[in-house]
VEXGUNU-709269 format. One record per residue: residue in three letters; residue number from 1; x, y, z of N, C-alpha, C in turn. Coordinates in Angstrom, 3 decimals, always signed. Example, Ala and Ser with C-alpha at 12.3 -4.5 7.8 and 13.67 -1.06 7.14 Angstrom:
// residues 2
(ala; 1; (+13.190; -5.690; +7.800); (+12.300; -4.500; +7.800); (+13.200; -3.300; +7.800))
(ser; 2; (+12.850; -2.250; +7.080); (+13.670; -1.060; +7.140); (+12.900; +0.030; +7.870))
END
This chain:
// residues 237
(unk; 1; (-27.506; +35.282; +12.524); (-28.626; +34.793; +13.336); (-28.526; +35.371; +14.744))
(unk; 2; (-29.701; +36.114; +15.135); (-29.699; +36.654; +16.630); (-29.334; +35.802; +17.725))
(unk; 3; (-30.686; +34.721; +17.585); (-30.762; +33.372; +18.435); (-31.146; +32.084; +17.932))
(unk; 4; (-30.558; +31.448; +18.453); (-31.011; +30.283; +18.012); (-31.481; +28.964; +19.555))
(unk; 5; (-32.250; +28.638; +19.172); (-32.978; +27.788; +20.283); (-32.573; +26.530; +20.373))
(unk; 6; (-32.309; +25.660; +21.237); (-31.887; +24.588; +21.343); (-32.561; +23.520; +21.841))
(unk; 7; (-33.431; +22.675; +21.588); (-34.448; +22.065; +22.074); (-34.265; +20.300; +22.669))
(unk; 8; (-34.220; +20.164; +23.915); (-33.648; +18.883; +23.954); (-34.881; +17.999; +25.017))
(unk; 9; (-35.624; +17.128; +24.067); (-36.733; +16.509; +24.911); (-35.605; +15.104; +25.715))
(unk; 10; (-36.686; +14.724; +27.227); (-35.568; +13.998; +28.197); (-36.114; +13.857; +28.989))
(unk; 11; (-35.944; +12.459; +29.220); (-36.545; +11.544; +30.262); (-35.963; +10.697; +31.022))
(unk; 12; (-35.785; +11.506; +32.307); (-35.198; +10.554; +33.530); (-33.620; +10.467; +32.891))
(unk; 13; (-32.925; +11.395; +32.304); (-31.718; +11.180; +31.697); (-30.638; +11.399; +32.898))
(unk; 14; (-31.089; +12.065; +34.192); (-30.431; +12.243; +35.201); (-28.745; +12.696; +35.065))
(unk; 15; (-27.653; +12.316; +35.439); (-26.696; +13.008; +35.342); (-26.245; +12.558; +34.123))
(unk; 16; (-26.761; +12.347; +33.637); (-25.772; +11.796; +31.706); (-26.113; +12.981; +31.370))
(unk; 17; (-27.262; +13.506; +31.236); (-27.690; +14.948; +30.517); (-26.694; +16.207; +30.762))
(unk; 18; (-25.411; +15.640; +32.012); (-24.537; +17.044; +31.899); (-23.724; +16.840; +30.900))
(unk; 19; (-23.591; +15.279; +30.315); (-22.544; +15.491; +29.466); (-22.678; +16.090; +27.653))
(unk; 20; (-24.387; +15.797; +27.673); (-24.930; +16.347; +26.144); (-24.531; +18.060; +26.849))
(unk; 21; (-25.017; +18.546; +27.764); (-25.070; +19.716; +28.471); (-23.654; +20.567; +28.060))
(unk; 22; (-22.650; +19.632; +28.314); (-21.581; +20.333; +28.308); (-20.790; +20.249; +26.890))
(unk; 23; (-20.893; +19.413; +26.434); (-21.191; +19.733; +24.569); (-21.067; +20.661; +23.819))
(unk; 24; (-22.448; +20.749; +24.396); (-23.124; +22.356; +23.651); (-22.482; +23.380; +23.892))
(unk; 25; (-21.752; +23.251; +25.335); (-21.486; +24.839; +25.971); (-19.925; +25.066; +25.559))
(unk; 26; (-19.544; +23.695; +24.892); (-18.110; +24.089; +24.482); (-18.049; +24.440; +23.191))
(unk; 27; (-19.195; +23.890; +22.059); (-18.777; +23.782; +21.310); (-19.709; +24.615; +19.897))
(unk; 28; (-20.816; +25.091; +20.742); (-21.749; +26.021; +20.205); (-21.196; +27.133; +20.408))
(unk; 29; (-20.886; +28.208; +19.021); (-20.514; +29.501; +19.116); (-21.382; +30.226; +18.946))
(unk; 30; (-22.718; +29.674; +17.465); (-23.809; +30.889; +17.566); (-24.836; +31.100; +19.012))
(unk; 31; (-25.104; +31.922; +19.286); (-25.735; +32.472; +20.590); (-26.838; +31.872; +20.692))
(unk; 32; (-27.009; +30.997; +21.864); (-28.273; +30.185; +21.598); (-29.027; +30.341; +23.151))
(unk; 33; (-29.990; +30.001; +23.025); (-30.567; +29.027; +24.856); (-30.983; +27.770; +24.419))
(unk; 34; (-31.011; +26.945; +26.136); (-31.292; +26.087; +25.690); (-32.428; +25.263; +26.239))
(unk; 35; (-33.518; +24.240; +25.727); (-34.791; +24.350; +26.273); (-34.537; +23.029; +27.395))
(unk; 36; (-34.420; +22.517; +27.796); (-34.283; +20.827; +28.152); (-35.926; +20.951; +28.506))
(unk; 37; (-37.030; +19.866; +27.860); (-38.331; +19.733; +28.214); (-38.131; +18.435; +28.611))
(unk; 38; (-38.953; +18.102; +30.089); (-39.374; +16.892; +30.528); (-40.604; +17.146; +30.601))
(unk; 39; (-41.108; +15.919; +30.767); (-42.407; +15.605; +31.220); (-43.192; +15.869; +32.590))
(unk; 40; (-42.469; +15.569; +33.709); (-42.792; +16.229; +35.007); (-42.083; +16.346; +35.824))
(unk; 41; (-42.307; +17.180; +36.815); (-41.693; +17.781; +37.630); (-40.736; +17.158; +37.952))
(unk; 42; (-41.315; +15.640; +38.388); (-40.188; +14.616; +39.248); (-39.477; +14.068; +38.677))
(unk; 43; (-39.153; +14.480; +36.839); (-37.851; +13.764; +36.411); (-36.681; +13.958; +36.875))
(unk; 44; (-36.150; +13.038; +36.571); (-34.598; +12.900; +37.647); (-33.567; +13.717; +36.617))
(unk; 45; (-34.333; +14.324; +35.295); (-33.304; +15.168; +34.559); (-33.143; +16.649; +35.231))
(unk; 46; (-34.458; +16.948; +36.014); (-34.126; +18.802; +36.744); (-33.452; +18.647; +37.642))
(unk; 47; (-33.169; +18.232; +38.270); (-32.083; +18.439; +39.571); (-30.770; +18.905; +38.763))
(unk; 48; (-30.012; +18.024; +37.808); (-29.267; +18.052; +37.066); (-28.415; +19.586; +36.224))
(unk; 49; (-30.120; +19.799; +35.394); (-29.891; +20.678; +34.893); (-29.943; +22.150; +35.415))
(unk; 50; (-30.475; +22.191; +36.883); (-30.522; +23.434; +37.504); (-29.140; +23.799; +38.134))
(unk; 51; (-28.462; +22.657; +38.480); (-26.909; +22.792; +39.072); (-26.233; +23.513; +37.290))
(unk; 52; (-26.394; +22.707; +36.907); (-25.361; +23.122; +35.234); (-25.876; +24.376; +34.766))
(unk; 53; (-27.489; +25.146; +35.336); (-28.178; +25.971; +34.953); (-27.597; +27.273; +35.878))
(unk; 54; (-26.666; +26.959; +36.844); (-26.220; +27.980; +37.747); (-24.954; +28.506; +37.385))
(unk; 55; (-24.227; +28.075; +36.782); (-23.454; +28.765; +35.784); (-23.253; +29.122; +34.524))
(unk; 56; (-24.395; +28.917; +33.887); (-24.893; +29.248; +32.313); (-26.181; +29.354; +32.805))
(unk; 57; (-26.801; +30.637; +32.570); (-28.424; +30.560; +32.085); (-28.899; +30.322; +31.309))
(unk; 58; (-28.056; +30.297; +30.249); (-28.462; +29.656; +28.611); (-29.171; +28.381; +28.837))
(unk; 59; (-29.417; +27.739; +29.728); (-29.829; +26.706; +29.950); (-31.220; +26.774; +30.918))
(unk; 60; (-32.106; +25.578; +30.653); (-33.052; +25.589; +31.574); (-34.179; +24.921; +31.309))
(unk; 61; (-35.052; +24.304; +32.054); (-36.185; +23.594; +31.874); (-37.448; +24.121; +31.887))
(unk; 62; (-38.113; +23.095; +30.914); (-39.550; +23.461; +30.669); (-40.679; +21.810; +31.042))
(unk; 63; (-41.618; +22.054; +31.331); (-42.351; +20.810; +32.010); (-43.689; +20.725; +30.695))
(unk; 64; (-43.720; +19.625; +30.065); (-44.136; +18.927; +28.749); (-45.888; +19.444; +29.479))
(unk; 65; (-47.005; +20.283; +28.246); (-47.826; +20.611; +29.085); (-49.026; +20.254; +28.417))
(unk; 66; (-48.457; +19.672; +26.636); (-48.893; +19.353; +25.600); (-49.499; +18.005; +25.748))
(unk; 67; (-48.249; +17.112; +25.374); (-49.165; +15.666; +25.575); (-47.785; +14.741; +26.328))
(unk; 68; (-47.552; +13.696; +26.874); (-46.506; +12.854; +27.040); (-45.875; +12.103; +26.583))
(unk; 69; (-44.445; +12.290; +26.251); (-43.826; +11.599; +25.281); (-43.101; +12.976; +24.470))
(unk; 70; (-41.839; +12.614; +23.685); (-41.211; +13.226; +22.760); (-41.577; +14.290; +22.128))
(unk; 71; (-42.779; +13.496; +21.374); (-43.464; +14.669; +20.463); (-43.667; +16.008; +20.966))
(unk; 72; (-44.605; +15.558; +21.906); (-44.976; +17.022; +22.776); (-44.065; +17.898; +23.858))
(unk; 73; (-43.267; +16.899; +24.243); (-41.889; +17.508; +24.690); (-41.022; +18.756; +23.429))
(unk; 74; (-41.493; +18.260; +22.485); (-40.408; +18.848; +21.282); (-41.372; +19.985; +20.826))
(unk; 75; (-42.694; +19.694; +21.251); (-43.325; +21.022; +20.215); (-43.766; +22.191; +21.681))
(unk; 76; (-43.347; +21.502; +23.202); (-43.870; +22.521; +24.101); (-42.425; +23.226; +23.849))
(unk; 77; (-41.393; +22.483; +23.667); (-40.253; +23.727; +23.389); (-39.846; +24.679; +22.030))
(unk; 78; (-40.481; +24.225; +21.311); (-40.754; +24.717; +20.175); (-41.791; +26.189; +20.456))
(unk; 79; (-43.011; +25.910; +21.105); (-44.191; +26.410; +21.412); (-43.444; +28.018; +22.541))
(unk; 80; (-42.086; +27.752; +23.472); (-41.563; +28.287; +24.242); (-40.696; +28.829; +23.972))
(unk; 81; (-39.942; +28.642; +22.335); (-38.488; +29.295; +21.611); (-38.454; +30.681; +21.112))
(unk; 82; (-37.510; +31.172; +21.317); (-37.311; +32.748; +21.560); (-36.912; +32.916; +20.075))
(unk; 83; (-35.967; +31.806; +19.362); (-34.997; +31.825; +18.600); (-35.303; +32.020; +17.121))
(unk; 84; (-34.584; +32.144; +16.211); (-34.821; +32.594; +14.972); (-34.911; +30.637; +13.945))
(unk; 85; (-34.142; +30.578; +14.598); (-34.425; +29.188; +14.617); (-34.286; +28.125; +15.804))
(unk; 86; (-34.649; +26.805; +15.084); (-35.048; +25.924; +16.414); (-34.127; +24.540; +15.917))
(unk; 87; (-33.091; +24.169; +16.995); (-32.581; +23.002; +16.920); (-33.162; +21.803; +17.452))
(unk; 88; (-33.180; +20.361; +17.225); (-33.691; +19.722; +17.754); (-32.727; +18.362; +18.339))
(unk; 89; (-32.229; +18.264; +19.341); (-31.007; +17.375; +20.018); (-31.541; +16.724; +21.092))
(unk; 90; (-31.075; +15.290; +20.863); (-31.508; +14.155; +22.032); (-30.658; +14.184; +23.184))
(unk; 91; (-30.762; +13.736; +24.354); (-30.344; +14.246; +25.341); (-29.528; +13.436; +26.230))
(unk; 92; (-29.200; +12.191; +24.906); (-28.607; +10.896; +25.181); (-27.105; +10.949; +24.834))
(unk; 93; (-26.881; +11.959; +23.863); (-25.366; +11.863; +23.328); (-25.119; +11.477; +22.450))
(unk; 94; (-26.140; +10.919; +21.247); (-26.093; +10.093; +19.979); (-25.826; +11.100; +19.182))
(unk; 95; (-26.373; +12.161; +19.355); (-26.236; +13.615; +18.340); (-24.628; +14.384; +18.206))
(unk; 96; (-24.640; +14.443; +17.411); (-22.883; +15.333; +17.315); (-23.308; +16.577; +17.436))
(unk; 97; (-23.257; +17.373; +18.407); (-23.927; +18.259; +18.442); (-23.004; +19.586; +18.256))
(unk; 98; (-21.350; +19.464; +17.741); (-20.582; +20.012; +17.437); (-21.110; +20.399; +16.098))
(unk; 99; (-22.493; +19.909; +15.355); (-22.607; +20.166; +14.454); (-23.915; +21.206; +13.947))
(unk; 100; (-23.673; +21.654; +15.140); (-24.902; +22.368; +15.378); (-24.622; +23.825; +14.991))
(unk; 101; (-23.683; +24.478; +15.117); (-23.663; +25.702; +13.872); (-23.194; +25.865; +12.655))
(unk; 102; (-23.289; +24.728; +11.998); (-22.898; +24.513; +10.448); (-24.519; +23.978; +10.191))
(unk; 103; (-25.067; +23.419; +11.088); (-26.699; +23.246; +10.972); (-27.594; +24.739; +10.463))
(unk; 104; (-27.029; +25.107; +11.470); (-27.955; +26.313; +11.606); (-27.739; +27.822; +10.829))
(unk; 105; (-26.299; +27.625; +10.025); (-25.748; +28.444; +8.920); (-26.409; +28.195; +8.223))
(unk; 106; (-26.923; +27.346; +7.727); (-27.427; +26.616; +6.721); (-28.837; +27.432; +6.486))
(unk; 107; (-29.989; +27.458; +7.365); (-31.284; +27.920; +8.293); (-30.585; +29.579; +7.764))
(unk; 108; (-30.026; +30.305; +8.224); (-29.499; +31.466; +8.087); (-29.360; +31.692; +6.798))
(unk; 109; (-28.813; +30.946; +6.477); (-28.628; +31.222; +4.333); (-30.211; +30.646; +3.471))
(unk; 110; (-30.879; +30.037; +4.209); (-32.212; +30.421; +3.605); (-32.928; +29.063; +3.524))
(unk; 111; (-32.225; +28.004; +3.846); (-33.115; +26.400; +3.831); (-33.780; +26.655; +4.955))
(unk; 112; (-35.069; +25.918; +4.994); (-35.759; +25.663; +5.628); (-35.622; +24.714; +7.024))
(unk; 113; (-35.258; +23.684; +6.720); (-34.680; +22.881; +7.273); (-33.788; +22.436; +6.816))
(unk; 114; (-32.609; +22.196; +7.737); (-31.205; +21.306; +8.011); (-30.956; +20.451; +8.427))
(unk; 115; (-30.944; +19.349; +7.997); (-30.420; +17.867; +8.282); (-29.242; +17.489; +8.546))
(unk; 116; (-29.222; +16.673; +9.742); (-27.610; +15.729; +9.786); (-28.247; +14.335; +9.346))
(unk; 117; (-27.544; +14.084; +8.182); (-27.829; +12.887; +8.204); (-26.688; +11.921; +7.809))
(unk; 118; (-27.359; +10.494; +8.668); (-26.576; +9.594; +8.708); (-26.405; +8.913; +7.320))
(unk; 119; (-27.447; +9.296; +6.429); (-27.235; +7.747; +5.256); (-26.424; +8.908; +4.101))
(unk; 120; (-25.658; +9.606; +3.957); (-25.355; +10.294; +2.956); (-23.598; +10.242; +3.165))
(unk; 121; (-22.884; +9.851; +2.081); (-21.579; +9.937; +1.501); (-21.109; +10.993; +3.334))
(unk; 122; (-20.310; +9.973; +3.931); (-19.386; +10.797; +5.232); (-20.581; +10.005; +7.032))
(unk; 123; (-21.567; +10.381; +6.043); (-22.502; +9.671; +7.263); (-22.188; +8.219; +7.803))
(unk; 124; (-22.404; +8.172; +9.105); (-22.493; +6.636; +9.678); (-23.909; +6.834; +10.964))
(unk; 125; (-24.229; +5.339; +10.939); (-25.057; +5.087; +12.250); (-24.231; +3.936; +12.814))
(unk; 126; (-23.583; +4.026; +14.028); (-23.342; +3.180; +14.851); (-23.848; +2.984; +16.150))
(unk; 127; (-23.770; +1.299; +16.141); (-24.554; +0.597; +16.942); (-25.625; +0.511; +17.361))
(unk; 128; (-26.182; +1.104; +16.291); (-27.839; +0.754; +16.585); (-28.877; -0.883; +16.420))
(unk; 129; (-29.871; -1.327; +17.398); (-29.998; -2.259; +16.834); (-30.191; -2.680; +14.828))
(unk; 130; (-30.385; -3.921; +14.730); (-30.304; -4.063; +13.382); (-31.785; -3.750; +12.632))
(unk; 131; (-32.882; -4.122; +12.849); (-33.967; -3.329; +12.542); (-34.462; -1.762; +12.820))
(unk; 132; (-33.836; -1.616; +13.423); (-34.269; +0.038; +13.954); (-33.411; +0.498; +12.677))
(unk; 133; (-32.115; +0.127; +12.320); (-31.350; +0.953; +11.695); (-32.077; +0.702; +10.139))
(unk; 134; (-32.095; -0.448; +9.991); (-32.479; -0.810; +8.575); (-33.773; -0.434; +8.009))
(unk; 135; (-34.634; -0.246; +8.559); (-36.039; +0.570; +8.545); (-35.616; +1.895; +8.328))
(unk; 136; (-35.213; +2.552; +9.461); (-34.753; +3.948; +9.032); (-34.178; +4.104; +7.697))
(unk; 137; (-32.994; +3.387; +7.409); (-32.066; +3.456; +6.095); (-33.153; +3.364; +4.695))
(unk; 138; (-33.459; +2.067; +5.082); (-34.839; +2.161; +3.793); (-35.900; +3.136; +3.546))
(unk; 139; (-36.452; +3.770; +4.510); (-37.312; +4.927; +4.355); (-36.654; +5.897; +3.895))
(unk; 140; (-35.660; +6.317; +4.300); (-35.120; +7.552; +4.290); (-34.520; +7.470; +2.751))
(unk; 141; (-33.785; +6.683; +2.223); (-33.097; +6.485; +1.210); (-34.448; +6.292; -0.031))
(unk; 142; (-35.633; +5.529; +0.098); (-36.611; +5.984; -0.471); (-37.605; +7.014; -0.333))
(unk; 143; (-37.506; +8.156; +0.649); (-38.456; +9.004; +0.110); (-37.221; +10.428; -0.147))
(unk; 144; (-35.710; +9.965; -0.159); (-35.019; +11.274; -0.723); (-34.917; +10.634; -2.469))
(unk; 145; (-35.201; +9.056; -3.074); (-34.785; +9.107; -4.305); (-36.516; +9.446; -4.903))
(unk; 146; (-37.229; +8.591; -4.269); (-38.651; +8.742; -4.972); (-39.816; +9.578; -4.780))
(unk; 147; (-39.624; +10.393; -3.734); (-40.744; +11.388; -3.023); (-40.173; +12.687; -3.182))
(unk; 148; (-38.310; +12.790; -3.971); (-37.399; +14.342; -3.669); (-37.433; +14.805; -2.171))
(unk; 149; (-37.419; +14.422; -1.258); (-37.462; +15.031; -0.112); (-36.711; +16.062; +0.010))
(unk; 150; (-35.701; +15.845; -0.462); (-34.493; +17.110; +0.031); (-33.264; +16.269; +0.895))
(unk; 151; (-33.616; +15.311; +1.425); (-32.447; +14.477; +2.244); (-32.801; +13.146; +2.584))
(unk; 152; (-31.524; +12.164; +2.884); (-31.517; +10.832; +2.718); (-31.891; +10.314; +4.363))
(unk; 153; (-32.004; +11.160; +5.361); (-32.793; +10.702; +6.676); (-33.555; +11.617; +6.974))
(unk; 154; (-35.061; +11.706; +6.473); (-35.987; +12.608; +6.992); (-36.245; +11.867; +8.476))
(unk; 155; (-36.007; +10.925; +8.741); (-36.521; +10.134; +9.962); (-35.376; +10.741; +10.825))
(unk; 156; (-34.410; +10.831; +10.986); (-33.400; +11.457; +11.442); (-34.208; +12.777; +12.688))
(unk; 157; (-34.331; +12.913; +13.899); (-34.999; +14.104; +14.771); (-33.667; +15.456; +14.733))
(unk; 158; (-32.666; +14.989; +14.296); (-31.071; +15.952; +14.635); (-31.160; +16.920; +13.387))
(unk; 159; (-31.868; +18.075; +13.930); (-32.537; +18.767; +12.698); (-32.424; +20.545; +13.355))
(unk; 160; (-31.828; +21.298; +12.576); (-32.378; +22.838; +12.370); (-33.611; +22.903; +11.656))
(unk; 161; (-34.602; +23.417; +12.149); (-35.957; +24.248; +11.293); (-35.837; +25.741; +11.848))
(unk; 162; (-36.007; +26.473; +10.459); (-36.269; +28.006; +10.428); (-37.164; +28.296; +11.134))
(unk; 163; (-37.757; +29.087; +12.053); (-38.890; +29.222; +13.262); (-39.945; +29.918; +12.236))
(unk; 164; (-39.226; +30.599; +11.108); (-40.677; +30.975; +10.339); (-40.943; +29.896; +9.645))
(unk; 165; (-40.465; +28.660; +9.117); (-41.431; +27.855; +8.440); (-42.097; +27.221; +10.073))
(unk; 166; (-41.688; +26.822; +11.094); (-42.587; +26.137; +11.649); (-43.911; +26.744; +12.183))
(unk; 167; (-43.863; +28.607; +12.048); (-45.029; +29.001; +12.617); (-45.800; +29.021; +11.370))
(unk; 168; (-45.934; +28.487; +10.068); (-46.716; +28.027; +8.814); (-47.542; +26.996; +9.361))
(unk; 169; (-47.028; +25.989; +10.431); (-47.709; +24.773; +10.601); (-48.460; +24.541; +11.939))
(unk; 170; (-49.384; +23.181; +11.168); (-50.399; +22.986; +12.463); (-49.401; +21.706; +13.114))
(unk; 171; (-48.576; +21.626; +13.769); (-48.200; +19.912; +13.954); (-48.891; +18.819; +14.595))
(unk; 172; (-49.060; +17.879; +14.286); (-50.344; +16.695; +14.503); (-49.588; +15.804; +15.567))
(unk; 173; (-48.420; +15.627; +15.210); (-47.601; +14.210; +15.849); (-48.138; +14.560; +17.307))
(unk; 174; (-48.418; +13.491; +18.233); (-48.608; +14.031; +19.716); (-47.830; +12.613; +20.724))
(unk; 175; (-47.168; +11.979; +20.059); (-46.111; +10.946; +20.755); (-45.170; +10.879; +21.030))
(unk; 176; (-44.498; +10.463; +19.530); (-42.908; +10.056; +19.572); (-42.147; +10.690; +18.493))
(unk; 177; (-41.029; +10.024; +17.923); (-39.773; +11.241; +17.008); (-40.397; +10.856; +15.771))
(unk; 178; (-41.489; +10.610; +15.513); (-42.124; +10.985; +14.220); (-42.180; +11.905; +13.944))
(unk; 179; (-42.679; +13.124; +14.728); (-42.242; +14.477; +14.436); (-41.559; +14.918; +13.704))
(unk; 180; (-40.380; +14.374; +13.667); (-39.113; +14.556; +12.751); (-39.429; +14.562; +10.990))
(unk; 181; (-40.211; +13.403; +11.314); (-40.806; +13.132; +9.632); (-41.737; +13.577; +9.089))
(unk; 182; (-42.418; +14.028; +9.779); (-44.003; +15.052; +9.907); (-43.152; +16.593; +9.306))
(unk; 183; (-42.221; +17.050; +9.739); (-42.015; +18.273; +9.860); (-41.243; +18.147; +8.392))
(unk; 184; (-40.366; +17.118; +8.246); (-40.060; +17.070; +6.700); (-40.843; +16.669; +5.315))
(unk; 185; (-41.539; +15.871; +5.545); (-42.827; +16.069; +5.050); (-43.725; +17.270; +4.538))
(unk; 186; (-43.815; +17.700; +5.936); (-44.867; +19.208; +5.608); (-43.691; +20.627; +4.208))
(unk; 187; (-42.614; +20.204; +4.878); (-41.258; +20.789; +4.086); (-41.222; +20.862; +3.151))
(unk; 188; (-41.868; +19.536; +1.893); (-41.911; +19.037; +0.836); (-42.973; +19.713; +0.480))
(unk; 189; (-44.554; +19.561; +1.069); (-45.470; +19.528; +0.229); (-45.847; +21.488; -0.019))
(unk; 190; (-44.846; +22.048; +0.999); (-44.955; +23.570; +0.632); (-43.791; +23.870; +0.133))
(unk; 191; (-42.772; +22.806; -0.691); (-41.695; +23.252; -1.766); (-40.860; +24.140; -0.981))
(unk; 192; (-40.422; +23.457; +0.202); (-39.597; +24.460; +1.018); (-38.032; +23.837; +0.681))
(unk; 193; (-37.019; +24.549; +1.055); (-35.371; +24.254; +0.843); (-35.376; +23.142; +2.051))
(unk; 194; (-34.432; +22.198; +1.761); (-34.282; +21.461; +2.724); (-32.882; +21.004; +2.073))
(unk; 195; (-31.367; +21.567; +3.261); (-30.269; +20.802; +3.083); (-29.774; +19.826; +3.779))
(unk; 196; (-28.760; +19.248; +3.673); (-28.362; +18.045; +4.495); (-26.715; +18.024; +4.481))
(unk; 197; (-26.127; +17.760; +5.914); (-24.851; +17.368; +5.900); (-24.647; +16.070; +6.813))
(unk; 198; (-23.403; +15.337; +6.276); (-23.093; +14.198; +6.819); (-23.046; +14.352; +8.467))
(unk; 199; (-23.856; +13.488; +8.915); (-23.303; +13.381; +10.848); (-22.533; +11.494; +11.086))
(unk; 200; (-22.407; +11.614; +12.095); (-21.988; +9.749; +12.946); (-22.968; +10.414; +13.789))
(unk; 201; (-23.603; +8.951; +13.971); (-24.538; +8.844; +15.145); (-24.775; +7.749; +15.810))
(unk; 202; (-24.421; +7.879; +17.378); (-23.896; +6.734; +18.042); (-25.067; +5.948; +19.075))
(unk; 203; (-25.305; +5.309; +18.933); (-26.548; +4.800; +19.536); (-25.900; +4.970; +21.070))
(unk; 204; (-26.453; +5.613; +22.039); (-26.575; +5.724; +23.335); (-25.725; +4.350; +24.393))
(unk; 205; (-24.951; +4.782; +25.403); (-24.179; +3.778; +25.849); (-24.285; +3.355; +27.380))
(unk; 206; (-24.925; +4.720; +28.100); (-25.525; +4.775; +29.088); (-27.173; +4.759; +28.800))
(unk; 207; (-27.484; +3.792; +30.498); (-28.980; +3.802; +30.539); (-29.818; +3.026; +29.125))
(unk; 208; (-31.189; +2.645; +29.251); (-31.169; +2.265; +28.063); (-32.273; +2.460; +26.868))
(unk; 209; (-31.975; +2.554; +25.833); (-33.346; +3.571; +25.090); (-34.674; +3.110; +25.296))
(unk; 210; (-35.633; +4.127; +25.662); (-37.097; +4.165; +25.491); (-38.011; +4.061; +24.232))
(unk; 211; (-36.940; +3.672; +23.396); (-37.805; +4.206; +22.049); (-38.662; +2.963; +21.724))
(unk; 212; (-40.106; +2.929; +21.656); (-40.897; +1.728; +21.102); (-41.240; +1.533; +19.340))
(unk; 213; (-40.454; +0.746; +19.318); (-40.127; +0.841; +17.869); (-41.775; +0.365; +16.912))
(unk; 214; (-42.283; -1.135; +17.804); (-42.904; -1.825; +17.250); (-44.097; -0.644; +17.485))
(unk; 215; (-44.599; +0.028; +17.761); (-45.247; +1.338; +18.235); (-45.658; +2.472; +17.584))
(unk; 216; (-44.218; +2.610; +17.539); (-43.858; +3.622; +16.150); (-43.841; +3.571; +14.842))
(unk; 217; (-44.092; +2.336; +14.013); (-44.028; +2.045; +12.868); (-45.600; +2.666; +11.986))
(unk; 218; (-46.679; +2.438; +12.755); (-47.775; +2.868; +12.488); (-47.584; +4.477; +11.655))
(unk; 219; (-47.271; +5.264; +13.404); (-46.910; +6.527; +13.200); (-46.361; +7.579; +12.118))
(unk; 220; (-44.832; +6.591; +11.969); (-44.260; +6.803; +10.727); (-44.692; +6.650; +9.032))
(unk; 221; (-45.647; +5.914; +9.490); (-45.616; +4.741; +7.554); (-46.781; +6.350; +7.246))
(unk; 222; (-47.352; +6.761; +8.403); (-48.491; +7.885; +8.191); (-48.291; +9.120; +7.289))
(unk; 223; (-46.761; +9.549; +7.481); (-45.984; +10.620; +6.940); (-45.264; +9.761; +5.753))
(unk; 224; (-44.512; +8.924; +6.016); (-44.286; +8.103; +4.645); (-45.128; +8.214; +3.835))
(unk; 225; (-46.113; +7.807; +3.911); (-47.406; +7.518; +2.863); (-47.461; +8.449; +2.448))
(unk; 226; (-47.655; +9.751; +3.011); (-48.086; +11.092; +2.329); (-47.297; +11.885; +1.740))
(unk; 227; (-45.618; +11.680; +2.037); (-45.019; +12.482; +1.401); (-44.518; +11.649; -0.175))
(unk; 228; (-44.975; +10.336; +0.036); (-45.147; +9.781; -1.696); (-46.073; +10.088; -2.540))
(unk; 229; (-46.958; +10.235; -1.159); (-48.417; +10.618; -2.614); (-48.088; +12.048; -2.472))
(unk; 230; (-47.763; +13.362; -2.147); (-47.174; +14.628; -2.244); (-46.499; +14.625; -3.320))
(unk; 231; (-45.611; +13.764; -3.781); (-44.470; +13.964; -4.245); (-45.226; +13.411; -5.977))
(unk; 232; (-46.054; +12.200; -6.013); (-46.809; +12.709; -6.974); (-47.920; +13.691; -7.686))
(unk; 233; (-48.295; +14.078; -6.783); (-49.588; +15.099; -6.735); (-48.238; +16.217; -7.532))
(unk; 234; (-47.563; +16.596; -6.676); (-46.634; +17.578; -7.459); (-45.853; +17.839; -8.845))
(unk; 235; (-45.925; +16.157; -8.980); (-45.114; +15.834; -10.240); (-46.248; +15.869; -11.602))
(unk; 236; (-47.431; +15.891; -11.005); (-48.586; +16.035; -12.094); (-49.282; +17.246; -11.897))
(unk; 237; (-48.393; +18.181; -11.229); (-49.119; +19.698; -11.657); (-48.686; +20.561; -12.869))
END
C-alpha cells in the first residue's frame, strides 16, 4: 500500500487529541497522513494539533464544510484523502489504534472493508454505558448471523475501507457514526469482502462523550432495516 489515510473526526478534544496523536506516530508503520476534521475554526482541537503538526507533517487539519457533526466530519476527510485506503479513528482513545496496520493489510489483500470488532471471540467493550453497549451488541450480532454482513460490529466506526469501494458510493448519512453502518451496509448489498479482527474498546476517560444516543437510534434502525431486507432480496435471487 502506497498510502494510507487516517481520518479522525473531533470536537473540542483539545489536548487529549495529542495522546490518540501520538499513538499513531509510534505505532503506525504503513505510510500514512493524517486528516484530524473539526467543525470550525475555533475548536479547541487546532491549536493542539498544529504544535504536534510541527514535527510530523503527516498530520493536519481540515474544517468540516459538508454538514456538522461526525458524519460530515468523516466524509469531508474522506472527500480530502490522498490514500489508497481510508482509516476511520475517534479522537478520544477508545480505538486501539495499534491496530491499524493489520486493518489495513487486510484492505491491501483485497477486502473491502476491515473491521475491529468488539463482539467477536478476543473482542471486548469496556465501560461503556449499559444501553449503548447492549444495542450495539444486539444489532451487530444480528445483522452478521441474519443479514451475512461479513462482521459481528457493523456499528463499530474503527474501520479500514478500500478508497476504491468508497468512490462506488453516494453517502447519505449527514450527522452522526451511523456512517459506519451505512458504509457496511452499502458493502453487503454490492457483495463486497468484508473482514474482521478482534479489538478492546475502551469507552473514553477524559472529558465526556457527545454521542446522542436517544437521537441516533432513528438513524441507525434506517441501515438496519435495509441491510435485512438486502440480505433477503439476495437470498431470493
Amino acid at each position: 500500500m502506497k498510502l494510507l489515510t487516517i481520518v479522525i473526526p473531533a470536537y473540542n478534544e483539545g489536548a487529549y487529541i495529542v495522546k490518540t496523536l501520538a499513538r499513531i506516530q509510534k505505532s503506525v508503520t504503513t505510510s500514512f497522513e493524517c486528516i484530524i476534521v473539526v467543525d470550525s475554526k475555533d475548536d479547541l482541537t487546532i491549536p493542539f494539533v498544529k504544535k504536534f503538526s510541527r514535527f510530523d507533517s503527516r498530520f493536519s487539519t481540515q474544517i468540516n464544510k459538508i454538514q456538522v457533526g461526525p458524519a460530515g466530519a468523516i466524509r469531508q476527510g474522506i472527500k480530502c484523502a490522498k490514500g489508497d485506503a481510508i482509516a476511520i479513528v475517534s479522537g478520544d482513545g477508545s480505538d486501539d489504534v495499534s491496530q491499524i496496520d493489520s486493518l489495513a493489510s487486510l484492505v491491501e489483500r483485497g477486502v473491502s472493508i476491515a473491521v475491529a470488532s468488539r463482539y467477536m471471540n478476543g473482542g471486548q467493550l469496556v465501560g461503556a454505558p449499559f444501553l449503548k453497549s447492549t444495542l450495539s451488541r444486539i444489532a451487530g450480532l444480528t445483522l452478521y448471523h441474519f443479514a451475512r454482513i461479513g462482521t459481528r460490529d457493523a456499528t463499530n466506526n474503527f474501520k479500514v475501507y478500500s478508497t476504491e469501494f468508497l468512490s462506488t458510493l453516494e453517502i447519505q448519512s449527514l450527522h452522526g457514526f451511523e456512517i459506519g453502518l451505512e458504509l457496511t451496509t452499502k458493502a453487503r448489498i454490492q457483495k463486497r469482502r468484508i473482514a474482521e479482527i478482534p479489538t478492546i474498546w475502551i469507552e473514553r476517560t477524559e472529558n465526556e462523550s457527545n454521542f446522542p444516543l436517544l437521537k441516533s437510534i432513528p438513524r441507525y434502525l434506517r441501515w438496519f432495516f435495509l441491510a435485512m431486507l438486502s440480505s433477503l432480496k439476495i437470498k431470493n435471487r
